[in-house]
N, C-alpha and C positions, 0 to 999 in steps of 0.2 A: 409153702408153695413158692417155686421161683420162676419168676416172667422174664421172657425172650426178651432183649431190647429191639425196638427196632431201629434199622441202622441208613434211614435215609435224610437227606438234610433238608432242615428246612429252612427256607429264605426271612426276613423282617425279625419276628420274635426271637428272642434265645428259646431252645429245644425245650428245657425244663420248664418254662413261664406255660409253650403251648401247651406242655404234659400238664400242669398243672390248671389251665384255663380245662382241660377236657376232664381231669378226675373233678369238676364241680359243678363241672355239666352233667357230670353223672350222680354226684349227690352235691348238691350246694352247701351241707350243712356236714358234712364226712370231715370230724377232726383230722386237724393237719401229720395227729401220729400217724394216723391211717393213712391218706397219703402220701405221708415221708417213706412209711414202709412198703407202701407197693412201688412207689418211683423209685428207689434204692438212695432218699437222701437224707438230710436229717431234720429232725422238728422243725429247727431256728431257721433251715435252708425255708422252708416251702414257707413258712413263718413270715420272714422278709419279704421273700420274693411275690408272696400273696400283698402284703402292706403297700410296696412297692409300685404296683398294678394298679392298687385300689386309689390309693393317695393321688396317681399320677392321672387317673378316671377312665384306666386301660379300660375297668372293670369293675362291674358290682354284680354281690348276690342279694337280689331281690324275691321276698316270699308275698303270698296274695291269696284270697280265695281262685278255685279253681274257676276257669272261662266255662258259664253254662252251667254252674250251680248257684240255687237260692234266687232265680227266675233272673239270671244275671246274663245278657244278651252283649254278644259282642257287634259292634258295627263299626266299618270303616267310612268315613265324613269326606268327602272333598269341598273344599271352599275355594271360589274364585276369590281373588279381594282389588280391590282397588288399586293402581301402580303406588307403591310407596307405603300399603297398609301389611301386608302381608308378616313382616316381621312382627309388628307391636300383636294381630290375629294369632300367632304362633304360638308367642310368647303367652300370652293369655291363658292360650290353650292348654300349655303347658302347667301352668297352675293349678292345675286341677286335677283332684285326686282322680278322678276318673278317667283320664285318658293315658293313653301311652302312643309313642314313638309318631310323635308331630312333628311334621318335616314341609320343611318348603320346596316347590318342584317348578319345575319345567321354568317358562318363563322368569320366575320369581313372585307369580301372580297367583298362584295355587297354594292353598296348604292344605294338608291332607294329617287325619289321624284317626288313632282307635279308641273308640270310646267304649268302657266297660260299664255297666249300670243296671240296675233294675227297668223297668218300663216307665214309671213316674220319672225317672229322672232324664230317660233320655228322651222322653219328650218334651219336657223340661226345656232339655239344649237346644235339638232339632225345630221344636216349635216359638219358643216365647223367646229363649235368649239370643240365640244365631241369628236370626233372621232378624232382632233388632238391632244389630251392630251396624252400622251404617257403613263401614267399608266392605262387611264380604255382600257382594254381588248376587253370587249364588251359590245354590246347596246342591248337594246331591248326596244321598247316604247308601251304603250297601251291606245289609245283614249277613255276616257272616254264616249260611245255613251248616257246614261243617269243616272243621277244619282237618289238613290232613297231613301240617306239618308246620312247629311255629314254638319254640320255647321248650320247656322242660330238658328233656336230655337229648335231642337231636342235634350231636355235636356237628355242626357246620365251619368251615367249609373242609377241615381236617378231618377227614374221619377214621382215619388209621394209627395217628397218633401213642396212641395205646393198646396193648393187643386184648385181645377177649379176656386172658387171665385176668389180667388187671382192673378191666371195668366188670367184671363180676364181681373182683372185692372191694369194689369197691359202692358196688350198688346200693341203694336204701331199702329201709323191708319195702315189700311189694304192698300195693293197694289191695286192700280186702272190698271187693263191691257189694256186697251186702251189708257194710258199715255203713250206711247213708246217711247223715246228722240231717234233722230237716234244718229250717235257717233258726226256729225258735231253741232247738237244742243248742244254738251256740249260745254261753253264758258273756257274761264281762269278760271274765279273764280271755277266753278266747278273743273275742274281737281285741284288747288289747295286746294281745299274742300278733295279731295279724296286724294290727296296725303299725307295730314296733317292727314286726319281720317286714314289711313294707318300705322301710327307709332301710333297714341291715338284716339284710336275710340268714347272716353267720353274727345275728347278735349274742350271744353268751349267755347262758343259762343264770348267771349272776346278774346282767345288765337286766336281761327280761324276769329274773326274779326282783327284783328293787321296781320296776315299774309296774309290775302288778301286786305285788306285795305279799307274795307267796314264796315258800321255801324252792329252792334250785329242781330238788329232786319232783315237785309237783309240776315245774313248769316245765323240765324233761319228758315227763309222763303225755301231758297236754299236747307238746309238740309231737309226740309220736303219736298218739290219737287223732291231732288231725290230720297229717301225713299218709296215716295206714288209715283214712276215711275218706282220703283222698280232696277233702276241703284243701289244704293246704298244699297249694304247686310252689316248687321253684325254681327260677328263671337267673340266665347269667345274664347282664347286657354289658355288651360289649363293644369297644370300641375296632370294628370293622378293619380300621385303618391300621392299627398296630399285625393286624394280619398279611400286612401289604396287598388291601383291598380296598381300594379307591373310588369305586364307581360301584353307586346303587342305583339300580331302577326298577320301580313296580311294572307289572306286567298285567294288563288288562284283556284277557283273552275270551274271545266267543267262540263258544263248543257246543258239538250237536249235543245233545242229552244221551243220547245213545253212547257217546264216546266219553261221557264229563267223569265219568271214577274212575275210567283209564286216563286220560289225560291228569288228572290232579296227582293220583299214585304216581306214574311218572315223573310228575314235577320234582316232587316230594320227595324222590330218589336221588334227586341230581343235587352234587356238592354246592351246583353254584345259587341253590334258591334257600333261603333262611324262611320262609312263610311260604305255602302254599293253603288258598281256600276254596271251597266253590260258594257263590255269592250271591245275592239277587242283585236288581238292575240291568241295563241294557247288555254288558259283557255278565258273563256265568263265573268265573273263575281270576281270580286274582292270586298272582304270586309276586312275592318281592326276589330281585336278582341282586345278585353280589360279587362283584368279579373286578381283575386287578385294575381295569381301562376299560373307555370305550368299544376297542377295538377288541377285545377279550368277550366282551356281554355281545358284538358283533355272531364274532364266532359261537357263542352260545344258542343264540337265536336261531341262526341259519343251520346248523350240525346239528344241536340237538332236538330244538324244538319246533322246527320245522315239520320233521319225519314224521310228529304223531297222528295222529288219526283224527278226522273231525274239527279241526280249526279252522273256522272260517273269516275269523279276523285276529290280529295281533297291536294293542296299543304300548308302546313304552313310553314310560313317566317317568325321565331321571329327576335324581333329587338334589338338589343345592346345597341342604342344609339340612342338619337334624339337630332340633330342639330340642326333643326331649327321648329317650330311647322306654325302656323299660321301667327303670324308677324315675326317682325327681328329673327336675329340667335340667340340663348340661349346659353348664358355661360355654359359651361362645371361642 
């Protein structure tokens, strides 16, 4: 099969890095041959130029159970804190296996993130440990009821990067949903599969044979089982910035109900939003935006989501700081 290049330029990254940031959006775990061979370059090229990224914390592939299996509820937390507490609240946060992408906003007096867990545990958070910290102020949480755009292979904010041929061959087998493992069919080896894909989501069939202590070709088989059972999702996280995308801000929107699954789908279509959910709490619908400036997420707001139907309020939360993205916490 030979794929079209395509022939427009892109600004901040070298072309190859983004081609290559987007074929592992499409399989995060798709050996570099196979890459090399649909981008037209060689092992050692994508080889480097992957290490390169990784090392420098352009980027990681991070693997996990899926959001919403094994009674695993997502929610997004807002914490007021105290002037002057909000970094060390962050930082905290970040610690913890159960959250992702803890970011400080607005003022400097908010932190805000996503907590992943069973129901024990996040009341856990919610109820006994959060609210005894004595710098955050106040809480407010919002259950994620579905989401409709947020991780796995929804290449943001490039979407053309690669043409069809290419992210066809480059795609994973497809999920079988009649595979459903309940939580008791995972054994050891799997959770240490996940725990291990959790910090390197492209760990190596040898590295993740030696930690669980099983031969290469069982722990091959494992990972496509839970892949094709669809327990196992994988996510790129990325540093934003290396895209020459400077300004993030959530978006807090109240929508009639009538309009809330066109308004979300909408969102969800648009380059400039990397999360769209609908949500409880006072606002229905929360999307993260990602655009080069202020004046850029300006134009975003007024052109395009303006026009939709059923918004009867719109809050933005930009963000100052991000602690933690997808996997572990990120250096400062």
């Amino acid at each position: 099969m030979t794929f079209a290049p395509v022939s427009d330029s892109l600004g901040g990254m070298d072309r190859l890095d983004r081609e290559i940031l987007h074929a592992l959006y499409v399989d995060g775990r798709a050996p570099f041959n196979r890459v090399a061979a649909v981008l037209g370059v060689s092992d050692r090229t994508v080889a480097r130029r992957y290490r390169v990224m990784r090392e420098s914390g352009v980027l990681r592939v991070v693997g996990g159970p899926a959001p919403g299996r094994f009674g695993r509820t997502t929610w997004v937390v807002r914490l007021e804190c105290a002037p002057g507490a909000s970094v060390a609240v962050a930082e905290a946060l970040g610690r913890r296996e159960d959250t992702q992408w803890v970011r400080i906003a607005s003022g400097g007096t908010e932190v805000l993130c996503t907590v992943h867990g069973d129901d024990a545990d996040r009341e856990a958070l919610l109820l006994d440990r959060l609210p005894a910290t004595r710098p955050v102020t106040a809480i407010s949480a919002h259950c994620v009821l579905r989401s409709f755009k947020g991780g796995g292979p929804d290449w943001q904010p490039v979407a053309s990067v690669l043409t069809a041929d290419q992210v066809r061959a480059l795609e994973p087998p497809p999920v079988v949903p009649s595979v459903v493992p309940s939580v008791g069919a995972l054994d050891a080896i799997d959770r240490i599969l996940l725990a291990e894909l959790a910090l390197d989501g492209r760990a190596t069939p040898a590295a993740l044979a030696r930690a669980t202590g099983r031969d290469e070709s069982t722990v091959r088989r494992r990972i496509t089982a839970l892949r094709t059972s669809g327990v196992l999702v994988l996510d790129l996280d990325v540093d934003q910035r290396a895209l020459g995308l400077g300004f993030t801000a959530l978006l807090w929107l109240t929508v009639e109900p009538a309009h809330l699954t066109t308004v979300c789908t909408a969102l969800a279509s648009h380059e400039e939003t990397a999360f769209t959910a609908a949500t409880t709490g006072p606002t229905n619908i929360l999307a993260s935006a990602v655009t080069a400036d202020p004046d850029a997420c300006f134009t975003y707001l007024t052109d395009r989501i303006a026009p939709l139907p059923g918004i009867h309020a719109l809050r933005t939360t930009p963000i100052l700081r991000t602690v933690k993205r997808t996997g572990p916490a990120t250096p400062r």
